[in-house]
Backbone atoms as SQL, in Angstrom:
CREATE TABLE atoms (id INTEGER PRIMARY KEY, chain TEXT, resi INTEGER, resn TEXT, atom TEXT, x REAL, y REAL, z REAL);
INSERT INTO atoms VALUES
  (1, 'A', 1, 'UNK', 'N', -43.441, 44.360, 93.127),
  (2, 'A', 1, 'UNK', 'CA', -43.484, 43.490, 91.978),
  (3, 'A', 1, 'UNK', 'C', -44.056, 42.132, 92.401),
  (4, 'A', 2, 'UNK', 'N', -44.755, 41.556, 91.502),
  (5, 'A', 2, 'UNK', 'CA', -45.492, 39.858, 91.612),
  (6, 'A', 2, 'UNK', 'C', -44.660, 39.251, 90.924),
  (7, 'A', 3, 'UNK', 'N', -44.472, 38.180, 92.028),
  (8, 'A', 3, 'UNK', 'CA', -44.085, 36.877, 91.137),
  (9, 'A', 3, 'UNK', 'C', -45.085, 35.792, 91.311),
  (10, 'A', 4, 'UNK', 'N', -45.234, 35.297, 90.368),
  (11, 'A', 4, 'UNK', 'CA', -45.920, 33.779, 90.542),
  (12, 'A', 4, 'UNK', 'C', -45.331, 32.901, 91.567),
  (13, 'A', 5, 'UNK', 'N', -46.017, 32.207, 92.304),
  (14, 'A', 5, 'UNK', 'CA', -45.083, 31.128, 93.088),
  (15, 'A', 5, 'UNK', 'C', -45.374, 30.315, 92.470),
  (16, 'A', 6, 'UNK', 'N', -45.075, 28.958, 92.711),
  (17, 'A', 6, 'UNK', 'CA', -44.514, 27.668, 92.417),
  (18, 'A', 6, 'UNK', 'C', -45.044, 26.773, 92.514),
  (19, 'A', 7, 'UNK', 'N', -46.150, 27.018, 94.004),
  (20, 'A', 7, 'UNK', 'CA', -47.188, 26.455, 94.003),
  (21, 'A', 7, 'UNK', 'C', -48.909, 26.793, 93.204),
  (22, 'A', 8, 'UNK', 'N', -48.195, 27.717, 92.608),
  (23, 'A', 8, 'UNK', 'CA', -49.599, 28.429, 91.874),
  (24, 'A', 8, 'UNK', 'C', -50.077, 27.244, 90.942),
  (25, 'A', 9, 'UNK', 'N', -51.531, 27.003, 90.909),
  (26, 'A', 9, 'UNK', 'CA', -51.759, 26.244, 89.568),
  (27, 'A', 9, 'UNK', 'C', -51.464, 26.338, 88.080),
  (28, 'A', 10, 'UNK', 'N', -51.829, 27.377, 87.286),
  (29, 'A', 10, 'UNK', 'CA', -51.214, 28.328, 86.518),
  (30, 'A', 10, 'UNK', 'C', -50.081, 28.547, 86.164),
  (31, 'A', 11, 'UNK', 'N', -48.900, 28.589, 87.215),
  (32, 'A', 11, 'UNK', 'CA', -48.065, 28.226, 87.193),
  (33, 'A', 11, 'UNK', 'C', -47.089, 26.647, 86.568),
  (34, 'A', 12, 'UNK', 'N', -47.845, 26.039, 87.696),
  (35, 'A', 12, 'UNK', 'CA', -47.444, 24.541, 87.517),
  (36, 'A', 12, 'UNK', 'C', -48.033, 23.680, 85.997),
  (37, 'A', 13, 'UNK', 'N', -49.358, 24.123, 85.833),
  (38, 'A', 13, 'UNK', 'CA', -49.313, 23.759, 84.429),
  (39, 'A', 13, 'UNK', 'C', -49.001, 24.971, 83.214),
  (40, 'A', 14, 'UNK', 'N', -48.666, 25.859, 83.228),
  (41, 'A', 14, 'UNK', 'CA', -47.975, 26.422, 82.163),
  (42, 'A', 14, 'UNK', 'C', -46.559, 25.946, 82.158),
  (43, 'A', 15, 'UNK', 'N', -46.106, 25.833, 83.173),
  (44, 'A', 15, 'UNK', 'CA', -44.705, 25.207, 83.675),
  (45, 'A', 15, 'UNK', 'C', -44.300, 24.156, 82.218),
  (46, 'A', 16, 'UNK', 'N', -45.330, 22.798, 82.087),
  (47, 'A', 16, 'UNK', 'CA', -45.071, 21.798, 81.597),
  (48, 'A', 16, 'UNK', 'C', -46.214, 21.833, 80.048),
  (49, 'A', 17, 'UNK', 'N', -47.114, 22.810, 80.142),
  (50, 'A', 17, 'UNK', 'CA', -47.724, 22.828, 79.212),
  (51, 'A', 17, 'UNK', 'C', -47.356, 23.504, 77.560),
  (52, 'A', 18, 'UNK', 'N', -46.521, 24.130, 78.307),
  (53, 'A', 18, 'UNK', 'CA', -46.072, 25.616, 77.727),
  (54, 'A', 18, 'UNK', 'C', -45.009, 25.198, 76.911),
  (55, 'A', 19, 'UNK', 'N', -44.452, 23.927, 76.973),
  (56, 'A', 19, 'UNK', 'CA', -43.113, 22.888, 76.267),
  (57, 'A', 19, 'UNK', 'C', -43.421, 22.599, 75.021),
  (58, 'A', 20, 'UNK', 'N', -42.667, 23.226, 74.280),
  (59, 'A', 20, 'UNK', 'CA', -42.694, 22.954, 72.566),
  (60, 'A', 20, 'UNK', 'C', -43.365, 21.296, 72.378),
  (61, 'A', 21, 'UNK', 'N', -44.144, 21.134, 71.677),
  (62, 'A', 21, 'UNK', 'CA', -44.753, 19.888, 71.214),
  (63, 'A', 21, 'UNK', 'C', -45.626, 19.200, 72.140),
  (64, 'A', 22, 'UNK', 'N', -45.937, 19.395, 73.266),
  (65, 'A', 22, 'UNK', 'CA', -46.489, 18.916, 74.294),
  (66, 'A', 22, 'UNK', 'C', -48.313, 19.002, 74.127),
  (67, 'A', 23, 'UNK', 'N', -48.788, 20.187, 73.626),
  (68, 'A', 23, 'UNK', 'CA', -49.729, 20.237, 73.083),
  (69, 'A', 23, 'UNK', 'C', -50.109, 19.401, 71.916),
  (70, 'A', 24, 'UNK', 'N', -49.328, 19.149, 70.636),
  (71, 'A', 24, 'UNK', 'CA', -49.300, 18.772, 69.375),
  (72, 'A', 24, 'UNK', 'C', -50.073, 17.420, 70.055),
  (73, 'A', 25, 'UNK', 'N', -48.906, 16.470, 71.176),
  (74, 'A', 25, 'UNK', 'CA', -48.721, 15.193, 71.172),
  (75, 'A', 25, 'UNK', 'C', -50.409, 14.976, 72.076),
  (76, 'A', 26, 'UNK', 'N', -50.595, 15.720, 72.912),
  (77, 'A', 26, 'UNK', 'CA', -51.702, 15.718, 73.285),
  (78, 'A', 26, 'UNK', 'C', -53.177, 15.846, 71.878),
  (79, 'A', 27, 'UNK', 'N', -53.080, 16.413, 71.115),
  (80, 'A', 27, 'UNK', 'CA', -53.943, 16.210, 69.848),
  (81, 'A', 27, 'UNK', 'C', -53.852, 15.522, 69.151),
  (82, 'A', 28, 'UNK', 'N', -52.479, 14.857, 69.026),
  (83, 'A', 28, 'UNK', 'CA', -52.460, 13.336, 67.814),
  (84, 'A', 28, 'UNK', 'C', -53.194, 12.206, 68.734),
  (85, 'A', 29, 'UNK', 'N', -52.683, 12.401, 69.756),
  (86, 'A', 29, 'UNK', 'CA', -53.297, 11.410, 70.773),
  (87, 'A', 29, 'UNK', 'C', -55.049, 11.280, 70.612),
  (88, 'A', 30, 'UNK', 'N', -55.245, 12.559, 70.944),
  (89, 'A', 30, 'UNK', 'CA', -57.578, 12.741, 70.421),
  (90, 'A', 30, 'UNK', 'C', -57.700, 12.027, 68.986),
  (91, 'A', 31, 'UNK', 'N', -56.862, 12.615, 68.327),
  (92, 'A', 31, 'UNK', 'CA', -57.210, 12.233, 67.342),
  (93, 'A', 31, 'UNK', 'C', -57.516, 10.707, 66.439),
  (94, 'A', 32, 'UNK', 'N', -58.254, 11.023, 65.687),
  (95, 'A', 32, 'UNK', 'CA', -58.750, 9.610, 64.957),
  (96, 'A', 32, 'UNK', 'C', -59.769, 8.127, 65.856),
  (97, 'A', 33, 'UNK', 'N', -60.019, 7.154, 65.075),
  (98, 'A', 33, 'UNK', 'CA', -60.517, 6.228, 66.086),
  (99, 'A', 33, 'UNK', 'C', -60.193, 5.713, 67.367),
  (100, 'A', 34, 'UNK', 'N', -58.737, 5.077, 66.675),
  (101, 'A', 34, 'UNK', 'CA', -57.821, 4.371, 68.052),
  (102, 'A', 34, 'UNK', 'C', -57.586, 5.110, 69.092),
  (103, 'A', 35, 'UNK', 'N', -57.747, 4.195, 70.253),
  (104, 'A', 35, 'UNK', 'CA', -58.011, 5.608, 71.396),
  (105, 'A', 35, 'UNK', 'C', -56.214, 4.953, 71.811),
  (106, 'A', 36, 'UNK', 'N', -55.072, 4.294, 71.129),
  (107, 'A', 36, 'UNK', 'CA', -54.114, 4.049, 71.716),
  (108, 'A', 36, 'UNK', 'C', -53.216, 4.108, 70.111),
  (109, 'A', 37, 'UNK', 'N', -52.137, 4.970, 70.564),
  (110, 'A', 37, 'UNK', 'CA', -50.975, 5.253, 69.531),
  (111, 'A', 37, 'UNK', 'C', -50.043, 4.743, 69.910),
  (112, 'A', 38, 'UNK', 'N', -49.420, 3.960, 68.908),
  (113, 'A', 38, 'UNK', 'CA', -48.186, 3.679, 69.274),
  (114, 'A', 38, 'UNK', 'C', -47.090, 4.765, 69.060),
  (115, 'A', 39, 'UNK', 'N', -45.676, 4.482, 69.753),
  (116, 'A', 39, 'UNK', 'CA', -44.696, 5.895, 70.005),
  (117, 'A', 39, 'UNK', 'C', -44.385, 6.344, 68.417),
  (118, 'A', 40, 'UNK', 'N', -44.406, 4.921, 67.345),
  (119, 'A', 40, 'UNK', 'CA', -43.961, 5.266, 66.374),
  (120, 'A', 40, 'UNK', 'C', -44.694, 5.873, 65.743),
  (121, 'A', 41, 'UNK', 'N', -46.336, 5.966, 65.599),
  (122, 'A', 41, 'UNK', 'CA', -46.703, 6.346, 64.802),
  (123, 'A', 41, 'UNK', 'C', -47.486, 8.080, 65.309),
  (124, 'A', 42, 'UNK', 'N', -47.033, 8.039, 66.560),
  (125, 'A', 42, 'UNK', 'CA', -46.621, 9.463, 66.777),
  (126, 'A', 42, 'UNK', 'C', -45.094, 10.212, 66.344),
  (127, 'A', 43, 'UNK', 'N', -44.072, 9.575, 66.354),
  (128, 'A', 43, 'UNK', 'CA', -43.096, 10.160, 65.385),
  (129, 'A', 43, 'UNK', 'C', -43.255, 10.561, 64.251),
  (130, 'A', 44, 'UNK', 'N', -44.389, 9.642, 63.291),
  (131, 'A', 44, 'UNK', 'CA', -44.077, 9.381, 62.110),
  (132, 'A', 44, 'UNK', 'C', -44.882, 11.224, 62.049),
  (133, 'A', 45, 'UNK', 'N', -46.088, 11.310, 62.720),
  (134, 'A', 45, 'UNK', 'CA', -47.299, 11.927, 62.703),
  (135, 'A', 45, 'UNK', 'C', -46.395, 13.505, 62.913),
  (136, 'A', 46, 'UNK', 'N', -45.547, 13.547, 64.120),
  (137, 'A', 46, 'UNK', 'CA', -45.198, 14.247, 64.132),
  (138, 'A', 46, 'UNK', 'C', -43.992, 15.380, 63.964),
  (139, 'A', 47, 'UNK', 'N', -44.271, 15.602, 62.851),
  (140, 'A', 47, 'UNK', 'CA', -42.964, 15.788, 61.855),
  (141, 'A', 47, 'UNK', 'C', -41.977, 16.739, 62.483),
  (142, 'A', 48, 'UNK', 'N', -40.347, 16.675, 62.332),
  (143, 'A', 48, 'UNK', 'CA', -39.498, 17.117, 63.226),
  (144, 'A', 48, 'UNK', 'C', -39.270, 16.873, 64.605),
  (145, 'A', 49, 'UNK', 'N', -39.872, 16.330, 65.261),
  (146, 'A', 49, 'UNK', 'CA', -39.781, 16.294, 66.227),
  (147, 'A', 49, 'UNK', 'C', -38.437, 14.819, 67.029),
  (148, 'A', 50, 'UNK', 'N', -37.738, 15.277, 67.474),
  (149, 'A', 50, 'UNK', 'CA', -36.454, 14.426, 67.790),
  (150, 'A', 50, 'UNK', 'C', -37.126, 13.338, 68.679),
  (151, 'A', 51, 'UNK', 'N', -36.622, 11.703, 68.539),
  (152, 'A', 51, 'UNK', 'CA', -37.080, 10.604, 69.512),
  (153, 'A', 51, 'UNK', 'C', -37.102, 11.426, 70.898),
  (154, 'A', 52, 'UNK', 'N', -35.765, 12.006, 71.557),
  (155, 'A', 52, 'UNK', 'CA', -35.297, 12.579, 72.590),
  (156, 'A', 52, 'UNK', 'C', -36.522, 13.077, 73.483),
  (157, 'A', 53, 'UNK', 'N', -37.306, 14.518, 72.430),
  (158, 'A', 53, 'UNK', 'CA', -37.909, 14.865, 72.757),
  (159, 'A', 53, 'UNK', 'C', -39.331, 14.265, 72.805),
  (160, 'A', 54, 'UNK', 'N', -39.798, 13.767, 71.732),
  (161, 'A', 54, 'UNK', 'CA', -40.953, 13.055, 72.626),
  (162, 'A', 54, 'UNK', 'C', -41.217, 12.050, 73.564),
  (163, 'A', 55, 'UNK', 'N', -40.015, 11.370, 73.861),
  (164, 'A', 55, 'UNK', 'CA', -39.638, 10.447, 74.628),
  (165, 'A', 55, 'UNK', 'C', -39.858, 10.988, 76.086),
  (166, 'A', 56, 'UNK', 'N', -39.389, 12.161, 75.955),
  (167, 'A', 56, 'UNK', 'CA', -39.506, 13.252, 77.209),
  (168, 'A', 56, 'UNK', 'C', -40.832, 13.748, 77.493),
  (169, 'A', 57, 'UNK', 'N', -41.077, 14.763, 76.607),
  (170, 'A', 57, 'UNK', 'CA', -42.904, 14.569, 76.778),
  (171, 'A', 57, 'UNK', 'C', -43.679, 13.696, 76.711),
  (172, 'A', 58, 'UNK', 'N', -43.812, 12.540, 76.381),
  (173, 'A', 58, 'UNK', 'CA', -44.453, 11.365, 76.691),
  (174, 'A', 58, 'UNK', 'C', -44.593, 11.313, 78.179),
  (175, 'A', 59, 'UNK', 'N', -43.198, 10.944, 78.665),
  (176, 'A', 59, 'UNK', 'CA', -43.045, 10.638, 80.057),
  (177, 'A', 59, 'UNK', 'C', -43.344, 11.758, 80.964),
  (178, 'A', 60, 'UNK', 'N', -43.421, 13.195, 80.511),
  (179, 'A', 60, 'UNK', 'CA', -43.872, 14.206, 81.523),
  (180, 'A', 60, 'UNK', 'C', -45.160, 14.170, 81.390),
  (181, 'A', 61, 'UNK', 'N', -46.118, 14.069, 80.228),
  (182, 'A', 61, 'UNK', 'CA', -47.028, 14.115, 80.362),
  (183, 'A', 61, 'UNK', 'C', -47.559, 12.729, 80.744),
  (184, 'A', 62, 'UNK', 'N', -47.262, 11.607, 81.418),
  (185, 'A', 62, 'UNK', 'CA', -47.968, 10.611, 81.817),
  (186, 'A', 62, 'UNK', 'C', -47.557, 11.004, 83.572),
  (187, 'A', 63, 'UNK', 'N', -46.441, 11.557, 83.598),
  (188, 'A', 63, 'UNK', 'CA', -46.161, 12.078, 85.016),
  (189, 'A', 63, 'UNK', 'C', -47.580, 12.995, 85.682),
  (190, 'A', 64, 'UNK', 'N', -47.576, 13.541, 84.767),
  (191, 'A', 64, 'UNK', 'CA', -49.101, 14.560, 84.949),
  (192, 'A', 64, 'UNK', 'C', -50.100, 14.267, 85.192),
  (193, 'A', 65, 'UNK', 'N', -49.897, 12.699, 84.604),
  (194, 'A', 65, 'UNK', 'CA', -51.498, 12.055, 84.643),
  (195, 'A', 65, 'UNK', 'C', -52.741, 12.446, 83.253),
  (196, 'A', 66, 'UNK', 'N', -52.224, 13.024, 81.948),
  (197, 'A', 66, 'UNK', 'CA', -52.731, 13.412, 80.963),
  (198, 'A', 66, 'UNK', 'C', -52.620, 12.142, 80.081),
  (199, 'A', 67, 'UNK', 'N', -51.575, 11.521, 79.638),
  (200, 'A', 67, 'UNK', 'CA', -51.605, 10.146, 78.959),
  (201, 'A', 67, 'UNK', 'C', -51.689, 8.876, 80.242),
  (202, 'A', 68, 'UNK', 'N', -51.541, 7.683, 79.323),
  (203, 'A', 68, 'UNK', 'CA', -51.364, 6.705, 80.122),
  (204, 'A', 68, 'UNK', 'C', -50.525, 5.915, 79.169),
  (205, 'A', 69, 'UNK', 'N', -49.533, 4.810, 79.529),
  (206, 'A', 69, 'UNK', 'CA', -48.877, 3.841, 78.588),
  (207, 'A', 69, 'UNK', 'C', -49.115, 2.547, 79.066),
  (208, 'A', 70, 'UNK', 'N', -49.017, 1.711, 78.210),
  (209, 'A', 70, 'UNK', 'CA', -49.292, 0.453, 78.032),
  (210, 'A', 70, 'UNK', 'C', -48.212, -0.378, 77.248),
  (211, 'A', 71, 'UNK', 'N', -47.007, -1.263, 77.890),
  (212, 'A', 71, 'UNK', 'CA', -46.714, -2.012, 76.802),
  (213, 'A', 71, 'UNK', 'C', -46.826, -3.426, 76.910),
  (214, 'A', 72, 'UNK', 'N', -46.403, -3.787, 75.864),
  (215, 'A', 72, 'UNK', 'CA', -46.941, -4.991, 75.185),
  (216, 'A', 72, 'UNK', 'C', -46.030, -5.355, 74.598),
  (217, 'A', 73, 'UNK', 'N', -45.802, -6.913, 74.980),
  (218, 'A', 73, 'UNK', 'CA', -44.550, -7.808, 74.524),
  (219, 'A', 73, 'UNK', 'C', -45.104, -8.771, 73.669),
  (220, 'A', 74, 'UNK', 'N', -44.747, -9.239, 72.608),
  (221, 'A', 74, 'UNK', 'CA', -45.728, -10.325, 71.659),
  (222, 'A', 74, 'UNK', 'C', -44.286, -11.065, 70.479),
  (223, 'A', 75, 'UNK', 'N', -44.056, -11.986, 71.489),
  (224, 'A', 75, 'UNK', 'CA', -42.668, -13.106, 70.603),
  (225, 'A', 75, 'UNK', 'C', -41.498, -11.721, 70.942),
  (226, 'A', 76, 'UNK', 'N', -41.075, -10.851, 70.188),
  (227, 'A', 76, 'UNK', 'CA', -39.545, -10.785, 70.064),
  (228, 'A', 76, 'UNK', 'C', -39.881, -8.874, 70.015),
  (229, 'A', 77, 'UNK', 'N', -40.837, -8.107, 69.916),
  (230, 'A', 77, 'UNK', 'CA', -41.128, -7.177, 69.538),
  (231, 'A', 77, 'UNK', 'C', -42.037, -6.531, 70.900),
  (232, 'A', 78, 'UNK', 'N', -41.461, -5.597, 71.565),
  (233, 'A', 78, 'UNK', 'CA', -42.082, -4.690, 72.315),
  (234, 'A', 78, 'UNK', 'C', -42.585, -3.330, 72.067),
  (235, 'A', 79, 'UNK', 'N', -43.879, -3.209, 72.456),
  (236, 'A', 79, 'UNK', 'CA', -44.615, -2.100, 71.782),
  (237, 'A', 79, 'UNK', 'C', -45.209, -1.133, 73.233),
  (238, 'A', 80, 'UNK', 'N', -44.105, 0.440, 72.974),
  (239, 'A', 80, 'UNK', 'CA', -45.667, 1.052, 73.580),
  (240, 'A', 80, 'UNK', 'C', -46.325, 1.746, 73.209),
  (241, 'A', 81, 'UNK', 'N', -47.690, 1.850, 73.632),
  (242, 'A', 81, 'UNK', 'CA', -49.037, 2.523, 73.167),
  (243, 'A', 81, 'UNK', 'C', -49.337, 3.389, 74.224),
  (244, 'A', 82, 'UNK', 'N', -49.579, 5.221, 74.183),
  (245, 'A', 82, 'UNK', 'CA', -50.469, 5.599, 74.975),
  (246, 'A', 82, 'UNK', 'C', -51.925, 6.284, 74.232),
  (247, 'A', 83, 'UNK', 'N', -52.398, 7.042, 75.403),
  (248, 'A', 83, 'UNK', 'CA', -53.760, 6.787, 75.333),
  (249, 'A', 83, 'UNK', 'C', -54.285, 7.798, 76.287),
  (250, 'A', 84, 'UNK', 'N', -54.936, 9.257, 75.395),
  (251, 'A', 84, 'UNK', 'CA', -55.590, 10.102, 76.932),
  (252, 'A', 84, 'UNK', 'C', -55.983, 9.554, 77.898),
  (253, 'A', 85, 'UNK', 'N', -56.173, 10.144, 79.329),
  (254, 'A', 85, 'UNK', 'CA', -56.223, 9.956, 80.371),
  (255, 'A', 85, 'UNK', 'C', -57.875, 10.764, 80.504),
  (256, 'A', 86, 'UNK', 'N', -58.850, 10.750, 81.148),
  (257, 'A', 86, 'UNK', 'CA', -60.219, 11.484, 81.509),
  (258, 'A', 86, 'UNK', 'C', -59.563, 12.904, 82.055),
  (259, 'A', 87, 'UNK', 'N', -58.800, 12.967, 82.466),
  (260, 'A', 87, 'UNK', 'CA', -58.055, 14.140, 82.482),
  (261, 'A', 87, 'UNK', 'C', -57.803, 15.161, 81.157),
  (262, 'A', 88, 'UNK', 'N', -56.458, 13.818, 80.218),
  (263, 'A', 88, 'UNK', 'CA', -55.807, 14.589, 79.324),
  (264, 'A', 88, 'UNK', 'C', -57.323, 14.802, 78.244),
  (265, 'A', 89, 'UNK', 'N', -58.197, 13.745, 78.118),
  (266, 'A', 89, 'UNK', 'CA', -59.376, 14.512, 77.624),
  (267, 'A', 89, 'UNK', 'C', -59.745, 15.551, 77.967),
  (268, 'A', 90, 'UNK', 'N', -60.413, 15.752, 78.772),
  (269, 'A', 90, 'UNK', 'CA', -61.072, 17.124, 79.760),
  (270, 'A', 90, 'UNK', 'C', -60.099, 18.485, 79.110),
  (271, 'A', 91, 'UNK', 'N', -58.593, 18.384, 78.836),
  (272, 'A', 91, 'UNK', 'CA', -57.673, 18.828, 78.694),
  (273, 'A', 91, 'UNK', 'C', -57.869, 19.724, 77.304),
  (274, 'A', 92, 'UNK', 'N', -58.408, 18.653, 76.162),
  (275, 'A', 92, 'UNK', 'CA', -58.460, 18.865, 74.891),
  (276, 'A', 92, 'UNK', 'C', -59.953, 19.578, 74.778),
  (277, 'A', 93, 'UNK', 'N', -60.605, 20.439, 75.497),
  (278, 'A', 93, 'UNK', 'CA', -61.711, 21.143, 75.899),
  (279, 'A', 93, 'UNK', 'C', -61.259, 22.727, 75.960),
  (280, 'A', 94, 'UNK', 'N', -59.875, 22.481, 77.019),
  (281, 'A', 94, 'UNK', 'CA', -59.296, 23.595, 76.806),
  (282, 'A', 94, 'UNK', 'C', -58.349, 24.429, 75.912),
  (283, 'A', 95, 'UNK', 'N', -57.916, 23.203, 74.991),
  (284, 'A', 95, 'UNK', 'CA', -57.248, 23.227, 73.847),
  (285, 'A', 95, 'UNK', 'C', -58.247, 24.123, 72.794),
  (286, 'A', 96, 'UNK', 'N', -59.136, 23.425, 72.734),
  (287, 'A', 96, 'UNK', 'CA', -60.198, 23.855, 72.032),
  (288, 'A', 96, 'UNK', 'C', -60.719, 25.529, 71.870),
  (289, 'A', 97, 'UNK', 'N', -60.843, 25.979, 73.710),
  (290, 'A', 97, 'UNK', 'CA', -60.942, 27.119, 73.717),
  (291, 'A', 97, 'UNK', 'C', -60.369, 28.385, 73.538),
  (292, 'A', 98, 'UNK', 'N', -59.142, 27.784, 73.419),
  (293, 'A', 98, 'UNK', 'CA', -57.897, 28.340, 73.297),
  (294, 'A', 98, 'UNK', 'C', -57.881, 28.767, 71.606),
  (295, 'A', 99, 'UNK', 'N', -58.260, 27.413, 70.863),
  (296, 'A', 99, 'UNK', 'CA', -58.729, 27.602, 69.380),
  (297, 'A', 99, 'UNK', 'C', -60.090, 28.778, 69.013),
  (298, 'A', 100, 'UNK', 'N', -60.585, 28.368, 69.965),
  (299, 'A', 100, 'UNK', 'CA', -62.067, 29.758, 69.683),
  (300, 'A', 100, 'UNK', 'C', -61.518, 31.034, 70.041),
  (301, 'A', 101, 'UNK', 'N', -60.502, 31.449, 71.143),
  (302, 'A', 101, 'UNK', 'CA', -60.011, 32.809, 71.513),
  (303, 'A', 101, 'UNK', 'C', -59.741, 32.952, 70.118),
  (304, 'A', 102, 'UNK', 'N', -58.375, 32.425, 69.262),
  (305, 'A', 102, 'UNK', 'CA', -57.381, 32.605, 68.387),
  (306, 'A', 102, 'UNK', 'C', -58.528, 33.104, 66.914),
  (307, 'A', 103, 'UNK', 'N', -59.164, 32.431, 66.951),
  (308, 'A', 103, 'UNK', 'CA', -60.098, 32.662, 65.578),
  (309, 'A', 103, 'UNK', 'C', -60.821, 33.674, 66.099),
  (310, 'A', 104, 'UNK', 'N', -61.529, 33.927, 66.958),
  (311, 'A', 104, 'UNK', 'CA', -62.066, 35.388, 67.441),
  (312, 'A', 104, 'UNK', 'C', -61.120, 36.939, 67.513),
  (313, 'A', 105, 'UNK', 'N', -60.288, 36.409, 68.244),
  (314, 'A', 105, 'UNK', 'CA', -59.009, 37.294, 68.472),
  (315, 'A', 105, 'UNK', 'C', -58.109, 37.514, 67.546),
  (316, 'A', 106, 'UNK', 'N', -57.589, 36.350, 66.766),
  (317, 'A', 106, 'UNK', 'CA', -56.302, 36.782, 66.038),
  (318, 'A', 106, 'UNK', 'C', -56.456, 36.427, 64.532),
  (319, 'A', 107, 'UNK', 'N', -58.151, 35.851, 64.273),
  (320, 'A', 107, 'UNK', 'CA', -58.500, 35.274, 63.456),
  (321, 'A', 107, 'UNK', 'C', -57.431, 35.406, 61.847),
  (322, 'A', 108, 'UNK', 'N', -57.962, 35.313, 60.997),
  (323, 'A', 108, 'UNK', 'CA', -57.192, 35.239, 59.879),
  (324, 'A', 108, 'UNK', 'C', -56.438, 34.224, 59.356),
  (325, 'A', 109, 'UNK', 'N', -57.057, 32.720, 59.685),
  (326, 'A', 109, 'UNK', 'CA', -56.719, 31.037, 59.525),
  (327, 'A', 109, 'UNK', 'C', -57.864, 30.650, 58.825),
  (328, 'A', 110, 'UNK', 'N', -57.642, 31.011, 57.434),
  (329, 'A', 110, 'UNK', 'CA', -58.599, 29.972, 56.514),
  (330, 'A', 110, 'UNK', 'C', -58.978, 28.954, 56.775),
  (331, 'A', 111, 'UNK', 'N', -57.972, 28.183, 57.119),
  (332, 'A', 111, 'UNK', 'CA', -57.792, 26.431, 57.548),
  (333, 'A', 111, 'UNK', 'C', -58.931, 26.297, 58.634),
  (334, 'A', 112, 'UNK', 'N', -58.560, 27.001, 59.557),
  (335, 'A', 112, 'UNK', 'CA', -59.477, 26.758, 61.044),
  (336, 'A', 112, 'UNK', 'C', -60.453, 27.539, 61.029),
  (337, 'A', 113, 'UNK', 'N', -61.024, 27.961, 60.452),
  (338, 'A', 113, 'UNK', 'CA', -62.660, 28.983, 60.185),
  (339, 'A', 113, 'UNK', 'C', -63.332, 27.639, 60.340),
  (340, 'A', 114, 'UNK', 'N', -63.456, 26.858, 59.967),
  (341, 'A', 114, 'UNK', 'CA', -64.536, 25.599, 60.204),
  (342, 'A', 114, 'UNK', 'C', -64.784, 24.933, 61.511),
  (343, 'A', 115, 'UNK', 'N', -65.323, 24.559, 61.801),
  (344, 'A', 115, 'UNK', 'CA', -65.565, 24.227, 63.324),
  (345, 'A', 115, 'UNK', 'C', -64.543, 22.723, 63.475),
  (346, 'A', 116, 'UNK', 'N', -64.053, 22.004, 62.425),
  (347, 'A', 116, 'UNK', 'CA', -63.488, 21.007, 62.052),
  (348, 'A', 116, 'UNK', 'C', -62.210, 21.067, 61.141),
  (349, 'A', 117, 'UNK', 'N', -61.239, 21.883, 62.095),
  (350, 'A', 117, 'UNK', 'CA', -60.265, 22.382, 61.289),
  (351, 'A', 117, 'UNK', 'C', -59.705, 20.967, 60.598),
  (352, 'A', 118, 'UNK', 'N', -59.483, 21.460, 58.673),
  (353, 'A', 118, 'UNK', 'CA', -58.793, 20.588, 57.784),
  (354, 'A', 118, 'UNK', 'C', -57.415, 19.911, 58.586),
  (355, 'A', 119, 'UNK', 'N', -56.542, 20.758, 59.157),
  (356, 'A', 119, 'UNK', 'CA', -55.297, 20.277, 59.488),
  (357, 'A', 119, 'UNK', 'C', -55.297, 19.308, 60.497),
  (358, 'A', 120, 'UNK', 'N', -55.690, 20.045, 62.128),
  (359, 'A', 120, 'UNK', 'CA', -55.956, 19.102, 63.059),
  (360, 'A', 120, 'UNK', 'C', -56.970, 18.695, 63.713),
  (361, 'A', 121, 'UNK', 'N', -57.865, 18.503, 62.902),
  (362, 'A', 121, 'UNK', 'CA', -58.878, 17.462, 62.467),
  (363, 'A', 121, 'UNK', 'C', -59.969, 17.713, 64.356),
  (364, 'A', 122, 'UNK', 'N', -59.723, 18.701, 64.644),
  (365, 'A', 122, 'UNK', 'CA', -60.846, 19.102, 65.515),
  (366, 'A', 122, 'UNK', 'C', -61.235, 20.280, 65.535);
């Protein structure tokens, strides 16, 4: 029998990739002009999702080196903002392909037949 080890690549990022919402937060992030979100308006964006937990994926995925954060103190109000990494870009390539398997393979997504899916807006 095979097991994966631990040090496998494959491993190590399915490990952390593979985490409910971790993907999502990585696409609100591509998304739109601002290349920097603040935490709130990834909550707001991303519906259900507990402070707890993105608080957590935030911080694993900047552990990774996929986001980056930035905060910012201004009078009485502290703000943080992250912001793909040339990495967590590169990243959203494979996201992507992952989207071309699914419509080839498992197709049957009205929504995402367009090269510019309506929902998440890539």
């Amino acid at each position: 029998m095979y097991t994966m080890k631990k040090k496998c690549a494959v491993y190590n990022v399915a490990n952390f990739i593979g985490k409910r919402w971790t993907i999502l937060i990585l696409l609100e992030l591509f998304k739109g002009k601002s290349k920097w979100k603040r935490y709130s308006e990834l909550k707001k964006r991303l519906l259900n999702i507990t402070p707890k937990i993105l608080s957590s994926r935030l911080k694993e995925l900047e552990k990774e080196k996929l986001i980056v954060k930035r905060v910012s103190i201004k009078r009485f109000s502290i703000k943080s903002e992250y912001r793909l990494t040339e990495s967590g870009k590169d990243f959203i390539n494979v996201i992507k392909n992952i989207k071309k398997w699914s419509l080839k393979w498992k197709g049957n997504s009205k929504t995402c037949e367009e090269t510019d899916c309506k929902d998440c807006k890539f």
